[in-house]
C-alpha positions in Angstrom: 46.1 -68.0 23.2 46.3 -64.3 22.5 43.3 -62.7 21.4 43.3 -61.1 18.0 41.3 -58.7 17.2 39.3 -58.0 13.7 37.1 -55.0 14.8 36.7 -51.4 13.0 37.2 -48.5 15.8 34.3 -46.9 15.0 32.1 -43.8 16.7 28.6 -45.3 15.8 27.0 -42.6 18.5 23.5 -44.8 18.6 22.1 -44.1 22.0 21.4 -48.1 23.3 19.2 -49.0 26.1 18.6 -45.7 27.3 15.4 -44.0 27.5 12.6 -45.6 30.0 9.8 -44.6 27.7 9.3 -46.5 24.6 7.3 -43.1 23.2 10.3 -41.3 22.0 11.3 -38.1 20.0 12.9 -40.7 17.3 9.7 -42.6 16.8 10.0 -45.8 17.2 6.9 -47.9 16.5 5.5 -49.9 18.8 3.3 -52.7 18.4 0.1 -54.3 19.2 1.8 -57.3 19.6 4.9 -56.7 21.7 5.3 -54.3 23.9 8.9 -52.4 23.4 11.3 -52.5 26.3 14.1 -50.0 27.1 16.4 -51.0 24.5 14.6 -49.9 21.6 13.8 -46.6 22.9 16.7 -45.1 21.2 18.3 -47.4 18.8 17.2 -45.2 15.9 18.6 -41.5 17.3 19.3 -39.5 14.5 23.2 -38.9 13.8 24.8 -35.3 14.3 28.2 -34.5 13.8 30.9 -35.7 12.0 31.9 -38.5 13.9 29.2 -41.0 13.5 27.3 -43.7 10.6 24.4 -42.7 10.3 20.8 -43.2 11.2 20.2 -46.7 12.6 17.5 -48.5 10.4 15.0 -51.5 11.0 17.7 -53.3 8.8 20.6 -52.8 11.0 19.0 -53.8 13.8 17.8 -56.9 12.5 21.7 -57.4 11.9 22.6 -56.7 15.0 19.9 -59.2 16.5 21.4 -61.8 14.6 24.3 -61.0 15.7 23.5 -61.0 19.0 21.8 -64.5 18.8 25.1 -65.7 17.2 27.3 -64.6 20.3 24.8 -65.7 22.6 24.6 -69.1 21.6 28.7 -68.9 21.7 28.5 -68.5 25.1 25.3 -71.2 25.9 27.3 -73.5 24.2 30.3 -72.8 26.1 29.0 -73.0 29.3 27.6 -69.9 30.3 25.1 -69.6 33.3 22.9 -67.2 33.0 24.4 -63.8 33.2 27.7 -64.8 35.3 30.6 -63.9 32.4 32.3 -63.1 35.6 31.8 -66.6 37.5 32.4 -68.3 34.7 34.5 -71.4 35.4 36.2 -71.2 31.5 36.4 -67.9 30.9 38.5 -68.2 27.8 36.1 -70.8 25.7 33.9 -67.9 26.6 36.1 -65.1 25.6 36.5 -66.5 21.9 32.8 -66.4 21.6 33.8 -62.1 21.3 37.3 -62.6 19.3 36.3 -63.1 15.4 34.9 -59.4 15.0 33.9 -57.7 18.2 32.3 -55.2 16.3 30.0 -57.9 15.0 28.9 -59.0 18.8 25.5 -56.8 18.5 24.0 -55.9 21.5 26.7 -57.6 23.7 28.6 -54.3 22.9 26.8 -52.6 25.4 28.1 -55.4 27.8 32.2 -54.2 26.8 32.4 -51.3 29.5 30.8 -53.6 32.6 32.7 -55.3 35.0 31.7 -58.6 34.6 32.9 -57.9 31.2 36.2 -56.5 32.0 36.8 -59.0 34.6 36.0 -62.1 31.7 38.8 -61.0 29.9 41.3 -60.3 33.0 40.5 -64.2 33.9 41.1 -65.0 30.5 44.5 -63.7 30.6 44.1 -60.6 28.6 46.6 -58.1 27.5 45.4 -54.2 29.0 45.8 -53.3 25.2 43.3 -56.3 24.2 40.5 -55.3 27.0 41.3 -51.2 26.3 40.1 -52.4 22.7 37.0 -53.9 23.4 36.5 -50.6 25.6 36.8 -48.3 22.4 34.2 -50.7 20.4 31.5 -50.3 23.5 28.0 -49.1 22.8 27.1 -45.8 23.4 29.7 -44.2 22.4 30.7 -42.3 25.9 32.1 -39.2 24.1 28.7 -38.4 22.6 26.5 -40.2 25.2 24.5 -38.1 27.8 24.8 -38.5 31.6 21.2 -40.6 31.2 22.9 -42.6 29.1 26.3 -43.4 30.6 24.8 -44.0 34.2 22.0 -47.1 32.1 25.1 -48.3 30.3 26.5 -49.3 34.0 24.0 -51.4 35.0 24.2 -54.2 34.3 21.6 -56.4 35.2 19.7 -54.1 33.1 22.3 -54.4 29.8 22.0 -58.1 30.5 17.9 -58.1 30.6 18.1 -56.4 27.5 20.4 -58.2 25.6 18.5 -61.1 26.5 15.1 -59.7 25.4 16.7 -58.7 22.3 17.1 -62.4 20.9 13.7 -63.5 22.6 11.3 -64.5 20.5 9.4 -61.4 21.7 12.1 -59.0 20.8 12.5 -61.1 17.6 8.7 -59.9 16.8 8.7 -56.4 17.9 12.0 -55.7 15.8 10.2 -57.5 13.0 7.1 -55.3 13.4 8.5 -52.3 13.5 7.3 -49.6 10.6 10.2 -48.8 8.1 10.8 -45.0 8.2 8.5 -42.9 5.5 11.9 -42.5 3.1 10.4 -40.2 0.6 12.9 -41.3 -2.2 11.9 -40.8 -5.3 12.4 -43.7 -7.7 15.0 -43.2 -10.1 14.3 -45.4 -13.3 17.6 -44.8 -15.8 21.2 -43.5 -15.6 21.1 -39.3 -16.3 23.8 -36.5 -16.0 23.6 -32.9 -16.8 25.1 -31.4 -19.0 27.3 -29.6 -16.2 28.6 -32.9 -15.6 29.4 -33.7 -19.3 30.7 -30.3 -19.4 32.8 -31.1 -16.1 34.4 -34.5 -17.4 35.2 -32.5 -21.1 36.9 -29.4 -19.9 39.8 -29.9 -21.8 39.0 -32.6 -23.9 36.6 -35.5 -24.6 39.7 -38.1 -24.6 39.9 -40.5 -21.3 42.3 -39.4 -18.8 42.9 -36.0 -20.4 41.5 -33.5 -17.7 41.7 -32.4 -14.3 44.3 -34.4 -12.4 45.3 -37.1 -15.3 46.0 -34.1 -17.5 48.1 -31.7 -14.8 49.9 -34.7 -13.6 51.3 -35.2 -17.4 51.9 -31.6 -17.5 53.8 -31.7 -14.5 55.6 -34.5 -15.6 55.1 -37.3 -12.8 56.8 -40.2 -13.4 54.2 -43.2 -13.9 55.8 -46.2 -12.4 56.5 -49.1 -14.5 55.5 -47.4 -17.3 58.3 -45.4 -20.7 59.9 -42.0 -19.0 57.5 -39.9 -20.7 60.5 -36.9 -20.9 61.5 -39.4 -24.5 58.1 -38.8 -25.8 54.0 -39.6 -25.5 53.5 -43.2 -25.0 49.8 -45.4 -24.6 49.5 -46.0 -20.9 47.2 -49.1 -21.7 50.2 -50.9 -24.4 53.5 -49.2 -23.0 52.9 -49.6 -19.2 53.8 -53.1 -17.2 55.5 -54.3 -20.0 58.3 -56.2 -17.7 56.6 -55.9 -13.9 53.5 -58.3 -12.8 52.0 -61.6 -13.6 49.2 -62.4 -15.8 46.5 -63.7 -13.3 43.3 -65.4 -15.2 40.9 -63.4 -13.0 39.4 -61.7 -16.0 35.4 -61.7 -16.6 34.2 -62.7 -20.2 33.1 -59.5 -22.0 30.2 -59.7 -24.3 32.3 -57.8 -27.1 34.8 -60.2 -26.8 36.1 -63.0 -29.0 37.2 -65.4 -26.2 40.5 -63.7 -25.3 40.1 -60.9 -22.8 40.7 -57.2 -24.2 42.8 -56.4 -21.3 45.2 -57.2 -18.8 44.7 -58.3 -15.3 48.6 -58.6 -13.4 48.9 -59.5 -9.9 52.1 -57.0 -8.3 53.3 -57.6 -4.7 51.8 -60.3 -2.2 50.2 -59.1 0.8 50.5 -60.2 4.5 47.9 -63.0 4.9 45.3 -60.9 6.5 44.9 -56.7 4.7 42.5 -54.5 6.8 39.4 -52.5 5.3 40.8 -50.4 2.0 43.5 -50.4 -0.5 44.6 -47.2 -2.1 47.2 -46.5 -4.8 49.5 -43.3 -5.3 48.5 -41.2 -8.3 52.0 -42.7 -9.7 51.1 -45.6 -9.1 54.4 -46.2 -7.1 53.2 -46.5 -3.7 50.1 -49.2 -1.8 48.4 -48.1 1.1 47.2 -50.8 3.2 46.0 -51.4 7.1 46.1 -54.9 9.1 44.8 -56.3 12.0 48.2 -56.7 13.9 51.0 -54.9 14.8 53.4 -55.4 11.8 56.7 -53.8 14.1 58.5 -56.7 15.5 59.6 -54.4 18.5 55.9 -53.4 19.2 54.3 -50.1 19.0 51.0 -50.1 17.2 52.7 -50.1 13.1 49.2 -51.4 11.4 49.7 -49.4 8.6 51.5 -50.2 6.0 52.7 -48.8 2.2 54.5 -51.0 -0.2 57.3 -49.5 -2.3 56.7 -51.2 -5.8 59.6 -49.6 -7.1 62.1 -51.7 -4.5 61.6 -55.6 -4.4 60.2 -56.7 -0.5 60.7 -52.6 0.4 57.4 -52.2 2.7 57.0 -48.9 4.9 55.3 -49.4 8.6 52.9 -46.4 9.8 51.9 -46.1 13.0 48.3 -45.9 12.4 45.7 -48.8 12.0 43.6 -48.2 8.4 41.6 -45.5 5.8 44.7 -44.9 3.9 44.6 -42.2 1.0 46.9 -40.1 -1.1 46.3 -36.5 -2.4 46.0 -36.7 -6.5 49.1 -34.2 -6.9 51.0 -36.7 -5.6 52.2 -34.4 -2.3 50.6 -36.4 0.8 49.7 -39.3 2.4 46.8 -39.8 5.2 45.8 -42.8 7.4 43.3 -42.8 10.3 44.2 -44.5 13.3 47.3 -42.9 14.0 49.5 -42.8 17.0 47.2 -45.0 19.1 44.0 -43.1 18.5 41.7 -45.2 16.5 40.2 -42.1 15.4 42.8 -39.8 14.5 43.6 -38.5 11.2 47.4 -38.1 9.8 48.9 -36.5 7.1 52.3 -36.9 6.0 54.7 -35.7 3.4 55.2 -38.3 0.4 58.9 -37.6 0.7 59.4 -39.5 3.7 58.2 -42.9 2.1 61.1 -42.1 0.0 63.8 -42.4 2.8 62.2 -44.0 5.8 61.1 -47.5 6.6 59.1 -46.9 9.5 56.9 -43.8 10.3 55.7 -42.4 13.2 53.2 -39.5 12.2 54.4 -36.6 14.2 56.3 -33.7 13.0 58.8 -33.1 12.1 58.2 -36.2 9.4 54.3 -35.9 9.7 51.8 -33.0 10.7 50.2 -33.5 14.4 46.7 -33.2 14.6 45.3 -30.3 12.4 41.9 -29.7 13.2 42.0 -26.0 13.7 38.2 -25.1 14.7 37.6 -28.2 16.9 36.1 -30.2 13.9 37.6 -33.8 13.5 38.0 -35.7 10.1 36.3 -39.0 10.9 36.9 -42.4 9.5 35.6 -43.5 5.6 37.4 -40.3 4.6 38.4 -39.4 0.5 40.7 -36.6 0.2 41.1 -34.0 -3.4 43.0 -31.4 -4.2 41.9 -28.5 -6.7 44.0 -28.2 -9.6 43.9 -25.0 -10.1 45.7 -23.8 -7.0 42.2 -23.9 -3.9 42.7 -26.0 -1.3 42.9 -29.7 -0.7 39.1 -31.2 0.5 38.0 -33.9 2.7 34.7 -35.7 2.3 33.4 -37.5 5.1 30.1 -38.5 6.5 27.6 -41.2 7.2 29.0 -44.8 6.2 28.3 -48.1 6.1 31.6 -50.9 7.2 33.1 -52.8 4.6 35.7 -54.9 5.5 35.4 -57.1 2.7 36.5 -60.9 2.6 37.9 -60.4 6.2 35.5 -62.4 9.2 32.8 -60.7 10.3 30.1 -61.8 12.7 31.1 -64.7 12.7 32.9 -65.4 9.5 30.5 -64.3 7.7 29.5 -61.9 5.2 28.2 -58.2 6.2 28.2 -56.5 3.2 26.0 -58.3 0.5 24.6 -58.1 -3.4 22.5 -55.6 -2.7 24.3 -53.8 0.0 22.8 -51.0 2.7 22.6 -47.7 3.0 21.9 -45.6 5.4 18.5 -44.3 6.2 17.3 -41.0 7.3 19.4 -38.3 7.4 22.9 -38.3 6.8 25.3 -35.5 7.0 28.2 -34.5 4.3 31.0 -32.8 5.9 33.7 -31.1 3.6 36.9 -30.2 5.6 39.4 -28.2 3.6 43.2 -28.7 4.4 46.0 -25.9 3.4 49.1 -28.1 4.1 49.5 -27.0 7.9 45.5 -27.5 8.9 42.4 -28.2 8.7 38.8 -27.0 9.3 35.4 -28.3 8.7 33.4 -25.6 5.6 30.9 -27.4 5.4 28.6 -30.2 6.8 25.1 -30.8 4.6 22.3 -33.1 5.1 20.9 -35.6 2.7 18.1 -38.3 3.1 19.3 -41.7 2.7 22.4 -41.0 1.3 25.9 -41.5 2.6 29.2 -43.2 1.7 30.7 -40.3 0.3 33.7 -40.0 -1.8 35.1 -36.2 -3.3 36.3 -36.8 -6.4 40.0 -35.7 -7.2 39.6 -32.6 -8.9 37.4 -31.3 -5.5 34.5 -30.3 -8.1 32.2 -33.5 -7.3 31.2 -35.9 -4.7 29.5 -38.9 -5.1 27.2 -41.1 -2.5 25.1 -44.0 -2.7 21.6 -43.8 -2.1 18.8 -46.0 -0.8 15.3 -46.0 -0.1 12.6 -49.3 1.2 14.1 -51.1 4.0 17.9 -49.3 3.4 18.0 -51.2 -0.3 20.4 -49.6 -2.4 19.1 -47.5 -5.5 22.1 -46.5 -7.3 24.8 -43.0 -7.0 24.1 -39.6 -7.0 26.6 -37.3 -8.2 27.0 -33.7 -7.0 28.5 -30.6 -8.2 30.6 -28.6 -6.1 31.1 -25.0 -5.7 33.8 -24.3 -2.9 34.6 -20.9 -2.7 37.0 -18.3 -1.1 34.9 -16.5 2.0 36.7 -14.7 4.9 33.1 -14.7 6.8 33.1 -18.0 7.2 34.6 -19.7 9.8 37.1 -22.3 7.4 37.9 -19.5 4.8 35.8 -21.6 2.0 31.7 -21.5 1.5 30.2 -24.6 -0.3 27.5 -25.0 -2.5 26.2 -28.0 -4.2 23.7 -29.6 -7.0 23.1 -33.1 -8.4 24.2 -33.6 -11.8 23.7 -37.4 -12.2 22.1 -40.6 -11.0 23.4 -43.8 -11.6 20.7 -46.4 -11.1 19.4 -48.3 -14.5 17.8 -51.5 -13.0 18.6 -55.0 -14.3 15.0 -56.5 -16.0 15.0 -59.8 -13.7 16.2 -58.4 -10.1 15.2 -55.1 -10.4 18.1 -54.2 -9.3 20.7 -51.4 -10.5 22.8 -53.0 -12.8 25.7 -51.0 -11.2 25.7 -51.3 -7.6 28.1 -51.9 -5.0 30.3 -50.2 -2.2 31.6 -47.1 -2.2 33.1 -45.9 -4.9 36.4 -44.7 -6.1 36.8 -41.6 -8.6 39.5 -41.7 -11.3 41.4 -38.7 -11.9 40.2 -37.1 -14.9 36.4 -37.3 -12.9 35.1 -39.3 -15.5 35.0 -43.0 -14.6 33.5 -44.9 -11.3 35.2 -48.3 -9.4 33.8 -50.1 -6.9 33.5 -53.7 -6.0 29.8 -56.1 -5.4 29.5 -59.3 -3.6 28.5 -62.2 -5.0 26.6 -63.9 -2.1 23.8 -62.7 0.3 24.5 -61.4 3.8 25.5 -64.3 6.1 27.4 -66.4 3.8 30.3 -68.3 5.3 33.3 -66.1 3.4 34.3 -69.3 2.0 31.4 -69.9 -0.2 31.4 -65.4 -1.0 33.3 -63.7 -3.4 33.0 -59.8 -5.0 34.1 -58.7 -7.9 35.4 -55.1 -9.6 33.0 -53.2 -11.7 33.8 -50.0 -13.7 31.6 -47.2 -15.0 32.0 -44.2 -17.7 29.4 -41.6 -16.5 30.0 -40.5 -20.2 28.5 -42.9 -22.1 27.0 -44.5 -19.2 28.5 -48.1 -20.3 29.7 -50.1 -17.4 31.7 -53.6 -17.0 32.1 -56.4 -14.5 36.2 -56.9 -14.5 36.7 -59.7 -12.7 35.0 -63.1 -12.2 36.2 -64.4 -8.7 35.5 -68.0 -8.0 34.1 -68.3 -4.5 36.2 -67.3 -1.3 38.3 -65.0 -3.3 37.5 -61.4 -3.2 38.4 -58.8 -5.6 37.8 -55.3 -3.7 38.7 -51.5 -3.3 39.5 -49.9 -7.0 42.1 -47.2 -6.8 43.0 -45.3 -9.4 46.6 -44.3 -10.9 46.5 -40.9 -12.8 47.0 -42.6 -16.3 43.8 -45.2 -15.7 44.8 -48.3 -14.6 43.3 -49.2 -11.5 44.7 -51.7 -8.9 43.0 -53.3 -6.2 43.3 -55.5 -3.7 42.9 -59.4 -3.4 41.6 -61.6 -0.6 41.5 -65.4 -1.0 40.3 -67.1 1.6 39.6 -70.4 0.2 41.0 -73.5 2.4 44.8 -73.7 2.4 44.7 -70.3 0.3 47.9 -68.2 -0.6 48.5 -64.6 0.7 46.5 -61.6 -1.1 48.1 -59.5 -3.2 47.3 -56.0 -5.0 46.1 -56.1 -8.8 46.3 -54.2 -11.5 43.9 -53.6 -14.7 44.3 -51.7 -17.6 40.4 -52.4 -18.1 39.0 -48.8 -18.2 40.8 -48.3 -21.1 39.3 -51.1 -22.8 35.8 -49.4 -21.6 36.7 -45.6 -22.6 36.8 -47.0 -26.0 33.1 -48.8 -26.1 30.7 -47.7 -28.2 27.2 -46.3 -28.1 25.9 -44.0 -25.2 23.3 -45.9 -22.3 22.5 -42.4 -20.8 20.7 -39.9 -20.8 21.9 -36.2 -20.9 19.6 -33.6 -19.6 19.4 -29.4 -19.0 20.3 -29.0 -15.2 16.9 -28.0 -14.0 15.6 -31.7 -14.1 17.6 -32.7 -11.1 17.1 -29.1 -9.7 13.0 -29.6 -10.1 13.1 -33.2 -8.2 12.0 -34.8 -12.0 
């Protein structure tokens, strides 16, 4: 059977099973009650750099123990002795126990860079490619490991003690004793902006979709598809558009305004292969879908994951040679996927011209830039790319993230990200990267407490993160303004600056939770309006009893809306936005005997821009600026 794989390349740079003293610089807790071995010496080193999460929590690694106890009894039940994966007499019933998500395998990550390991898989009958995989999911990460660290990560009799102690009933107890960092959070009770940000979101006017990017693309005249040539006159994107292209899909979620019928349309637009990888993202012309997937889509080989559908041109689907993180510029002039050419870390940008005559990209020049970094930096996975409208340069937020491979299996086949999903704890950097068109070069990298999954929003002027405090619960968004600036003394060209000029976090009366909560979120192009999707069943759920749903948000009135109402196993995820307000998104059923996914479409925001009544507060600047 070949193996394949559902795993995230990521650089998580959490120094594992390291240190010989449990008193360490990070300060892990010990307790009266269990003493702390080795492994926990470490797992909560702080995070420097662009190329990691974040700060690993008391949360996380009670995730990772259960994940950990879910691989282990895998292999007990399959027949393992006692720490002889390489003895084993049926090494491939023992193999599978790794194949659903070896990202989700816990502490047996440490495990992927022994021999015994590496030897499992060759008895198995593993591809080099499959085992070389496994290699690049390995805890710590060797690029950003210290010699101390690499020469503990080879022993291992020692990873093996470990990883046994972890799922002990002693390891169980010290993890659950452990004191949750002092977070220092303040408590934000109701949704606020500035009135910079109001300001920001009405430069031109207080219409929806009338500024920044939704208002230079119509001045530039790009072509919207499926919607009137607007070169015959101004037409209504929400009535004119998808007048003849989609089905009607009855996904919608009853709206408390309503009468019954839903105020807008949901259509359904291309069918997906049967399994999509982590996010969706649309073209600002709506034209294009960016999408990754867990297999190589090339019939003749060669790592094509990547993939962008041509809605324009029935069945017409591009193949990159990259694996996921797909994004477009807003002036509709590149393309970017991480993953590219092999390396599951390596950012690509590309010319939107060539998805115009090729079917199949390879993203090296001449078609695609090489790498860019200029200054040694590296643009990291989770990335959201902008591009300033009036003429500065194209910026690239990136920084500490949580996973969200939504509806796909995960530990298991099971849910990771939940209704009330984490964040990461501690300190969490921001890095901006600015890109000219031939390269790229970090301006900036900030640090924030407990706040991370960051997104820039088109128009470069704001970035937005979700923020958390208790035991990494999420608390709502925090929106910044930026100031990038021209400066020849710095090393990138650009200086940045930033304040916060909203907080989105009004809590619901029964859960105390805020009412608008969910992943990361996606910026539409006038900078006024939120996406983002929340699931509908706690961590661990079996993905056929899950579901998530789209939710929208105008940080102008502060009204919000739940789109969809997914029945379980079908998830409704990643809100892109076109320039004109409709959003698409991607979805997953994966019900028994399901059909494929397909990408959506919603004129819904336009339904929301047009709500009345205002549910937030506008305030002077200085009370975000004085902590109040």
């Amino acid at each position: 059977m070949n193996l394949k794989l559902h795993f995230r390349a990521t650089a998580l740079i959490v120094t594992v099973l390291l240190i010989v003293s449990c008193k360490s610089r990070t300060q892990v807790a010990s307790t009266k009650s269990a003493r702390l071995p080795p492994v926990l010496a470490s797992l909560r080193a702080g995070c420097a750099g662009a190329s990691c999460h974040g700060v690993v929590s008391k949360a996380i690694m009670t995730r990772w123990q259960r994940e950990t106890q879910a691989v282990n009894d895998c292999l007990v039940k399959n027949g393992l002795k006692q720490g002889a994966l390489l003895a084993a007499q049926n090494p491939e019933n023992l193999s599978e126990c790794f194949e659903d998500y070896p990202q989700g395998a816990g502490l047996f990550r440490t495990y992927y860079r022994a021999q015994d390991f590496d030897g499992l898989l060759r008895k198995a009958k593993r591809s080099d490619a499959d085992i070389n995989y496994f290699r690049s999911m390995s805890m710590p990460n060797p690029d950003n490991a210290n010699r101390e660290q690499l020469e503990f990560s080879k022993d291992e009799a020692k990873l093996w003690a470990n990883i046994q102690w972890f799922v002990s009933p002693e390891g169980v107890a010290a993890i659950d004793n452990l004191a949750d960092e002092d977070l220092a959070s303040k408590t934000c009770m109701s949704d606020r902006i500035s009135r910079s940000l109001v300001a920001h979101i009405t430069e031109k006017s207080a219409s929806p979709f009338a500024n920044w990017w939704s208002r230079k693309n119509v001045e530039n005249q790009l072509a919207m598809f499926a919607c009137p040539d607007q070169r015959n006159g101004a037409y209504n994107p929400a009535v004119d558009c998808f007048k003849s292209f989609g089905q009607p899909v009855d996904i919608a979620a009853a709206q408390s305004s309503g009468d019954g019928e839903s105020p807008f349309r949901i259509l359904s637009l291309r069918d997906m292969p049967s399994e999509t990888y982590y996010w969706m993202r649309v073209s600002p012309d709506g034209r294009f879908v960016g999408n990754g997937s867990s297999e190589d889509l090339d019939p003749a080989g060669g790592g094509f994951e990547g993939f962008i559908d041509d809605l324009a041109t029935p069945n017409r689907r591009i193949l990159i040679r990259a694996k996921y993180d797909p994004g477009f510029t807003p002036d509709n002039e590149w393309f970017m996927y991480q993953g590219a050419n092999g390396d599951h870390a390596q950012a690509a940008f590309c010319r939107m011209s060539a998805l115009s005559t090729l079917n199949k990209i390879t993203p090296l020049p001449p078609v695609c830039l090489g790498k860019t970094e200029k200054d040694g930096s590296h643009i990291h996975l989770y990335q959201s790319i902008g591009a300033d409208p009036e003429g500065g340069p194209y910026v690239i937020a990136q920084g500490g993230w949580e996973n969200d491979n939504g509806g796909n299996s995960a530990s298991g086949g099971r849910l990771v990200f939940n209704t009330n999903p984490l964040v990461k704890q501690g300190k969490n950097n921001l890095n901006l990267f600015v890109f000219d068109g031939a390269a790229s070069g970090l301006a900036e990298s900030m640090t924030f407490m407990n706040e991370g999954d960051w997104v820039v929003s088109p128009s470069t002027r704001l970035v937005v993160g979700r923020y958390g405090q208790g035991s990494s619960q999420q608390h709502g968004y925090r929106i910044h303004l930026l100031n990038i600036q021209s400066d020849g003394a710095k090393k990138a060209g650009y200086s940045v600056s930033q304040k916060v000029v909203g907080e989105i976090c009004n809590v619901e009366p029964d859960s105390l939770l805020p009412s608008f909560r969910g992943g990361k979120v996606q910026i539409s192009l006038d900078d006024r309006f939120l996406g983002t999707h929340r699931y509908n069943a706690t961590e661990g759920t079996e993905l056929g009893a899950g579901s998530s749903d789209i939710l929208l948000y105008d940080t102008l009135t502060g009204n919000s809306m739940q789109v969809t109402n997914m029945p379980k196993g079908m998830y409704a995820l990643y809100p892109s936005w076109r320039s004109d307000g409709w959003v698409y998104f991607l979805v997953r059923d994966r019900r028994a005997n399901a059909g494929k996914d397909y990408v959506a479409a919603t004129n819904a925001a336009h339904w929301l821009a047009q709500q009345p009544g205002s549910n937030i507060e506008i305030v002077d600047d200085n009370k975000f600026e004085s902590g109040e």
